[in-house]
OpenMM code with the backbone's topology and positions (N, CA, C; nanometers):
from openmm import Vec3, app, unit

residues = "UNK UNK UNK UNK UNK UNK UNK UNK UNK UNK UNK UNK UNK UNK UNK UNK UNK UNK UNK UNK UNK UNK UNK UNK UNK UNK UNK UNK UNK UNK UNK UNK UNK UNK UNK UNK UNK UNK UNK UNK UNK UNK UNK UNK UNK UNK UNK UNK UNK UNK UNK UNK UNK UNK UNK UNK UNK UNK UNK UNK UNK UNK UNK UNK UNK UNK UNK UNK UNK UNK UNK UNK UNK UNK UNK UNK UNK UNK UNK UNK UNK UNK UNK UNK UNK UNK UNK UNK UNK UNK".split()
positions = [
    Vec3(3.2057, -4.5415, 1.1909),
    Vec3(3.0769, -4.6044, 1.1799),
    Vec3(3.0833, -4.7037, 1.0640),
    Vec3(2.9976, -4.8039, 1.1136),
    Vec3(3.0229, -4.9134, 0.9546),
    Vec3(2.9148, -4.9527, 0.9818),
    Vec3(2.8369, -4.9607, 0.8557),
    Vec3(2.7036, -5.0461, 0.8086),
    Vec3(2.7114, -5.1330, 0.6890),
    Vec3(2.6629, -5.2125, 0.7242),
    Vec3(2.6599, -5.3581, 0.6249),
    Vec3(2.8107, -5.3764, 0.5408),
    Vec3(2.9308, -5.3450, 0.6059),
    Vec3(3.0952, -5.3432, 0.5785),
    Vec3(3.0905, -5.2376, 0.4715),
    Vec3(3.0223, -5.1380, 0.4921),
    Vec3(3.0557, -4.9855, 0.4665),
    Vec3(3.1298, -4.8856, 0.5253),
    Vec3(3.2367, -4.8476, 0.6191),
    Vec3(3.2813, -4.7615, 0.6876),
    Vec3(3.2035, -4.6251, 0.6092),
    Vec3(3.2084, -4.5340, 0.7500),
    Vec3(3.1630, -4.4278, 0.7108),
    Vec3(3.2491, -4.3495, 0.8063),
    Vec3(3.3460, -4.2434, 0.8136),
    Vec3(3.4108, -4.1516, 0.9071),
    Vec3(3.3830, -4.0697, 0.9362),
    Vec3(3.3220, -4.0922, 1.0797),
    Vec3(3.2606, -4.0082, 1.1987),
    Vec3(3.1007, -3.9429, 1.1683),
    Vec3(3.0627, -3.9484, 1.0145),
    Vec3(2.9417, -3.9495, 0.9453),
    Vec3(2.8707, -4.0118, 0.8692),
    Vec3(2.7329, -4.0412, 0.8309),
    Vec3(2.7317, -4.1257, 0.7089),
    Vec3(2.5529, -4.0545, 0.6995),
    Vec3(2.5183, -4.0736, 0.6019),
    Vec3(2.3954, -4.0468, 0.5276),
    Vec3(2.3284, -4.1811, 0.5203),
    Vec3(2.1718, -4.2009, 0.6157),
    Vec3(2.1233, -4.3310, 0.5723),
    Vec3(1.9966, -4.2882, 0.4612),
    Vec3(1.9556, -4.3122, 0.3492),
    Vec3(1.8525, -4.2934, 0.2376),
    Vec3(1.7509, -4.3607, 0.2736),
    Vec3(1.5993, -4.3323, 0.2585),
    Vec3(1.4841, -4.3568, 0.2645),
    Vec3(1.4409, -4.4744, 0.2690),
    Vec3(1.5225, -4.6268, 0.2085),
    Vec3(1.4948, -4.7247, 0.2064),
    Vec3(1.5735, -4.7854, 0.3500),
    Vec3(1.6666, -4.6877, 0.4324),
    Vec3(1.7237, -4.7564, 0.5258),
    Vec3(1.9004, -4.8002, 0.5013),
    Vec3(1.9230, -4.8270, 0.3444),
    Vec3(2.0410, -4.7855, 0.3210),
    Vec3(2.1580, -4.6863, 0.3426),
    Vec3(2.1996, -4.7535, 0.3303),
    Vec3(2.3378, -4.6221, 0.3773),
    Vec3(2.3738, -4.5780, 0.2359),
    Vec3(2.4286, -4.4492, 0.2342),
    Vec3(2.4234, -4.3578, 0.0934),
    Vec3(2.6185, -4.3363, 0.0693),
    Vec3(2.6046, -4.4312, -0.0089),
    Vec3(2.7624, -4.4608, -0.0019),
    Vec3(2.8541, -4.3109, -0.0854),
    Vec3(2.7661, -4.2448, -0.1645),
    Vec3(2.8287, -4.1465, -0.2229),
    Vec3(2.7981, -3.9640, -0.1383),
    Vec3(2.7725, -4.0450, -0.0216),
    Vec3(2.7666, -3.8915, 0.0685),
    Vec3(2.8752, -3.9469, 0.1908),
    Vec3(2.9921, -3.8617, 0.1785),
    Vec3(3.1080, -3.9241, 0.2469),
    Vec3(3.1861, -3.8080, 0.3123),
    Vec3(3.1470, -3.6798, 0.3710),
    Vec3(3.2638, -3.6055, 0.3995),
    Vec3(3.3737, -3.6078, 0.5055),
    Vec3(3.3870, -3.7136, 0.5516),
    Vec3(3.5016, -3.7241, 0.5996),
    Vec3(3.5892, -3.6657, 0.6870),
    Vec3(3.5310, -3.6127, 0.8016),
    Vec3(3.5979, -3.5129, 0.8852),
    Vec3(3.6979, -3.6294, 0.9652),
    Vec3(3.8144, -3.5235, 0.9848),
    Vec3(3.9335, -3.5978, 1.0422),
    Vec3(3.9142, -3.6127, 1.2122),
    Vec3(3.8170, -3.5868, 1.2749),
    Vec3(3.7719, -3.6389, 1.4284),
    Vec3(3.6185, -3.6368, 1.4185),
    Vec3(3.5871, -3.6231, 1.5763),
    Vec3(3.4478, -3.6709, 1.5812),
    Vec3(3.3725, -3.5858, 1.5299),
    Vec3(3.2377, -3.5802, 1.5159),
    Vec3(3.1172, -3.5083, 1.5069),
    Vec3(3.0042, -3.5396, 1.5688),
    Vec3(2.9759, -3.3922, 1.6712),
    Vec3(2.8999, -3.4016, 1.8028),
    Vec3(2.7684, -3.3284, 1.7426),
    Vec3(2.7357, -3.2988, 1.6282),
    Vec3(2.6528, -3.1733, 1.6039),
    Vec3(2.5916, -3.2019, 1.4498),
    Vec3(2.4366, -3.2614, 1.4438),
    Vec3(2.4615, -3.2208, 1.2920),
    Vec3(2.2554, -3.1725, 1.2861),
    Vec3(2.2540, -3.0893, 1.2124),
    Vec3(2.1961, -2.9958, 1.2066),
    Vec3(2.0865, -3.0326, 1.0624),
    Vec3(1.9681, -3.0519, 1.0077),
    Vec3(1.9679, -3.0372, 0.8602),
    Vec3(1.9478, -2.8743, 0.8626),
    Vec3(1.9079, -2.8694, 0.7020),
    Vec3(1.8814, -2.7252, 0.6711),
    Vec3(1.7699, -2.7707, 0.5579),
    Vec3(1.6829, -2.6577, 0.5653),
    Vec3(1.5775, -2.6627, 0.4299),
    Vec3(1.6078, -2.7127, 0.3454),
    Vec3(1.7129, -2.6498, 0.2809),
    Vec3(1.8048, -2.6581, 0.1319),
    Vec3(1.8729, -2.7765, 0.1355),
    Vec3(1.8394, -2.8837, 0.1915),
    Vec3(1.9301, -2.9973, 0.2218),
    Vec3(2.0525, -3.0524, 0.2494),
    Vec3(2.1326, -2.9162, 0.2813),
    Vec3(2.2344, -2.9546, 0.2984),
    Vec3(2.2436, -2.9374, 0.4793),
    Vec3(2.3569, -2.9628, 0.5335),
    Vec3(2.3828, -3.0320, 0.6662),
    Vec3(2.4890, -2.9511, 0.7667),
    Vec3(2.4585, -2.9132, 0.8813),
    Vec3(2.5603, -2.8617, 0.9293),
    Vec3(2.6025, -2.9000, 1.0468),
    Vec3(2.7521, -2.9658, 1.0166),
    Vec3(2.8061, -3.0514, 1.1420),
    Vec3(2.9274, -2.9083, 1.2333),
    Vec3(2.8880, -3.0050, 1.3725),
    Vec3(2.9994, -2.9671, 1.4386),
    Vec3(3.0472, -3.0581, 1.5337),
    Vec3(3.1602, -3.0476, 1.5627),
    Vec3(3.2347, -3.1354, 1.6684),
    Vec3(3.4122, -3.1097, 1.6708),
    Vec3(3.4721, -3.1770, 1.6831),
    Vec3(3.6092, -3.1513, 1.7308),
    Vec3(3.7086, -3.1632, 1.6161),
    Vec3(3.6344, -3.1867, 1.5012),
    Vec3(3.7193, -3.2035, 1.3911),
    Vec3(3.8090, -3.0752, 1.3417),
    Vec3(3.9298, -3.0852, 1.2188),
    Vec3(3.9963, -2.9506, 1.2038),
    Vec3(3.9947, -2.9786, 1.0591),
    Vec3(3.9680, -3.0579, 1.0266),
    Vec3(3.9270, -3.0528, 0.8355),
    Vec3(3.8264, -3.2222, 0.7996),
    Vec3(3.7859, -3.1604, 0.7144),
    Vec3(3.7039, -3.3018, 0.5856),
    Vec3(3.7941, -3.3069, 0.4600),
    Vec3(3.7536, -3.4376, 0.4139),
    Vec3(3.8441, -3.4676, 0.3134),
    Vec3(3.7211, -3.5321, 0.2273),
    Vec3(3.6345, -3.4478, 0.2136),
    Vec3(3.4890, -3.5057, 0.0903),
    Vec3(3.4767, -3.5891, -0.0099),
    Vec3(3.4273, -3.7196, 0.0001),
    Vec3(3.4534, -3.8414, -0.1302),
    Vec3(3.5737, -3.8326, -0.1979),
    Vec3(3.6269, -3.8194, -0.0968),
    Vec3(3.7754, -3.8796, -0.1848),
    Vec3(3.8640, -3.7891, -0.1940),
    Vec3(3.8629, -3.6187, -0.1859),
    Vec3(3.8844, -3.5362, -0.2034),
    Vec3(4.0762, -3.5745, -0.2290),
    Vec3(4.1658, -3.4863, -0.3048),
    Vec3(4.3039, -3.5365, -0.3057),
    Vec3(4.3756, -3.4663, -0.1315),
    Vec3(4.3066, -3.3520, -0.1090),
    Vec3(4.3955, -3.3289, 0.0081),
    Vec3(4.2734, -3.2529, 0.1065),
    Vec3(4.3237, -3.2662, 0.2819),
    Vec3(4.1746, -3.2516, 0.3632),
    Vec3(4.1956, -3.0851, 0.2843),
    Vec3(4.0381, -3.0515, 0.3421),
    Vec3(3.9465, -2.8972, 0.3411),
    Vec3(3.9762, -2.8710, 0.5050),
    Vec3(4.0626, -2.7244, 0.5453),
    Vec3(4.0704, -2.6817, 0.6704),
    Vec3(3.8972, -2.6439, 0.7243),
    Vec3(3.8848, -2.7177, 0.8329),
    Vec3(3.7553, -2.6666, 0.8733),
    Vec3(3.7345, -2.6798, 0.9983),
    Vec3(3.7610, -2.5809, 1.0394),
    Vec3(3.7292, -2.6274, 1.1931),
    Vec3(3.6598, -2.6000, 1.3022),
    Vec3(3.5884, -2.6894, 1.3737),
    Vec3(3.4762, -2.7249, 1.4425),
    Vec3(3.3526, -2.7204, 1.3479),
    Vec3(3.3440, -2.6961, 1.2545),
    Vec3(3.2028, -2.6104, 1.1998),
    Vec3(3.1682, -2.6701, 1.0260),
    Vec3(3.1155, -2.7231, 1.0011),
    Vec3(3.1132, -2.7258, 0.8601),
    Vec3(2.9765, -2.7046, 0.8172),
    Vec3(2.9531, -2.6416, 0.6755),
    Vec3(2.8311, -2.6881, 0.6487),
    Vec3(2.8664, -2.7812, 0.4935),
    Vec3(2.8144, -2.9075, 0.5022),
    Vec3(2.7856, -3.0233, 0.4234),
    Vec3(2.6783, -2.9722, 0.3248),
    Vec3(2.7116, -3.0223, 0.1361),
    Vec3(2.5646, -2.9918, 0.0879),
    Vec3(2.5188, -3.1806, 0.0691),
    Vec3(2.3943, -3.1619, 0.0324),
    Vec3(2.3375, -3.2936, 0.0192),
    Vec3(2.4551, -3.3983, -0.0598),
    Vec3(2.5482, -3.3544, -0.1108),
    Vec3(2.6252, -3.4669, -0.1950),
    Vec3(2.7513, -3.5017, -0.1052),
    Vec3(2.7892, -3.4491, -0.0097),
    Vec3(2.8917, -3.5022, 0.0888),
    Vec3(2.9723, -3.3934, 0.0855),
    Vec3(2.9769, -3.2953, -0.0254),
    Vec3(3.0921, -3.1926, -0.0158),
    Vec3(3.0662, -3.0874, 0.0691),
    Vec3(3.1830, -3.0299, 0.0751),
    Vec3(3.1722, -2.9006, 0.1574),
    Vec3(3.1674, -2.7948, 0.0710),
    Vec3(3.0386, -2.6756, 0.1591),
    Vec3(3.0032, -2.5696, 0.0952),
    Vec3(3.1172, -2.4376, 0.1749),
    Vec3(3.1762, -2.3944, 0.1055),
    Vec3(3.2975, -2.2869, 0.1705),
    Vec3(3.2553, -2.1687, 0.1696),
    Vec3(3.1438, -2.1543, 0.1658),
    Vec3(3.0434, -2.0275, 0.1764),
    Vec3(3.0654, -2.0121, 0.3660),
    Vec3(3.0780, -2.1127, 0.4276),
    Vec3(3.1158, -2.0903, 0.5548),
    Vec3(3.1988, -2.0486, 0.6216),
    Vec3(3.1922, -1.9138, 0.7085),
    Vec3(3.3461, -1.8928, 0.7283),
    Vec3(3.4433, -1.9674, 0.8016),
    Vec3(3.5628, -2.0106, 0.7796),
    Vec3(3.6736, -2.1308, 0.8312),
    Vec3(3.6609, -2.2238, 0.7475),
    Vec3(3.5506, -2.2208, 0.6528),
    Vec3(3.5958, -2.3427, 0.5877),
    Vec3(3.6399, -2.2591, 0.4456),
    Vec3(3.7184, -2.3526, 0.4159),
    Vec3(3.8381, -2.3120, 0.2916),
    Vec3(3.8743, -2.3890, 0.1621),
    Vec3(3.8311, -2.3964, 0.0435),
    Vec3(3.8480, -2.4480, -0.0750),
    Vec3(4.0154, -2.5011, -0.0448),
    Vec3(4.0132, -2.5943, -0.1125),
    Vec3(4.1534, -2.6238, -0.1150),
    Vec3(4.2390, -2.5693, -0.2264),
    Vec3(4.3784, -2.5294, -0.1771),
    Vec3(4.4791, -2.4862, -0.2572),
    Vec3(4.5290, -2.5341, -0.3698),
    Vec3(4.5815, -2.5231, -0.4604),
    Vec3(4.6069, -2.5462, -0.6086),
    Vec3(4.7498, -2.6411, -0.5337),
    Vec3(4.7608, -2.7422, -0.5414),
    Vec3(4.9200, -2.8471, -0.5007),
    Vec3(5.0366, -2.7943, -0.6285),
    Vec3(5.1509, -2.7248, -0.5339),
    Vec3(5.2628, -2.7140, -0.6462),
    Vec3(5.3058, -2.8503, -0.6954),
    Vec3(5.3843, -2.8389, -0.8357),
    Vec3(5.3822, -2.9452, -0.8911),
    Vec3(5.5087, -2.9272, -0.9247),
] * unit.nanometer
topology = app.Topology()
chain = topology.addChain("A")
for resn in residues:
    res = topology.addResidue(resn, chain)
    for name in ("N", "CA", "C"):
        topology.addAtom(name, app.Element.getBySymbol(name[0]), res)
């Protein structure tokens, strides 16, 4: 998705003025068929994806089909399948 030469991958957050919310970015690595709000503002997508890689994140978050998003683009791993990422040997 791209607005005003913003890419957004396979998601994007538009803000109250109609803008697109450039710092809500999670990034799932395929589509998303499913997105859900919640009270608490955060978001719950689904679709065919098998991880997000959240604003930038250094390596994707395994997640698959299912995520729940909080209002800032990251992923909440309170969900089961979705998985904090591993410490990278060095």
């Amino acid at each position: 998705m791209e607005t005003d030469g913003t890419l957004c991958n396979y998601v994007g957050h538009v803000k109250t003025d109609g803008s697109l919310d450039t710092s809500f970015n999670p990034s799932p690595n395929n589509e998303v068929d499913l997105i859900q709000s919640q009270s608490n503002g955060e978001f719950l997508i689904g679709g065919i994806f098998t991880a997000l890689q959240p604003n930038g994140a250094s390596a994707p978050i395994p997640a698959t089909h299912m995520a729940l998003i909080k209002a800032d683009g990251s992923l909440d791993t309170r969900l089961p399948g979705a998985r904090a990422p591993r410490p990278q040997a060095r």
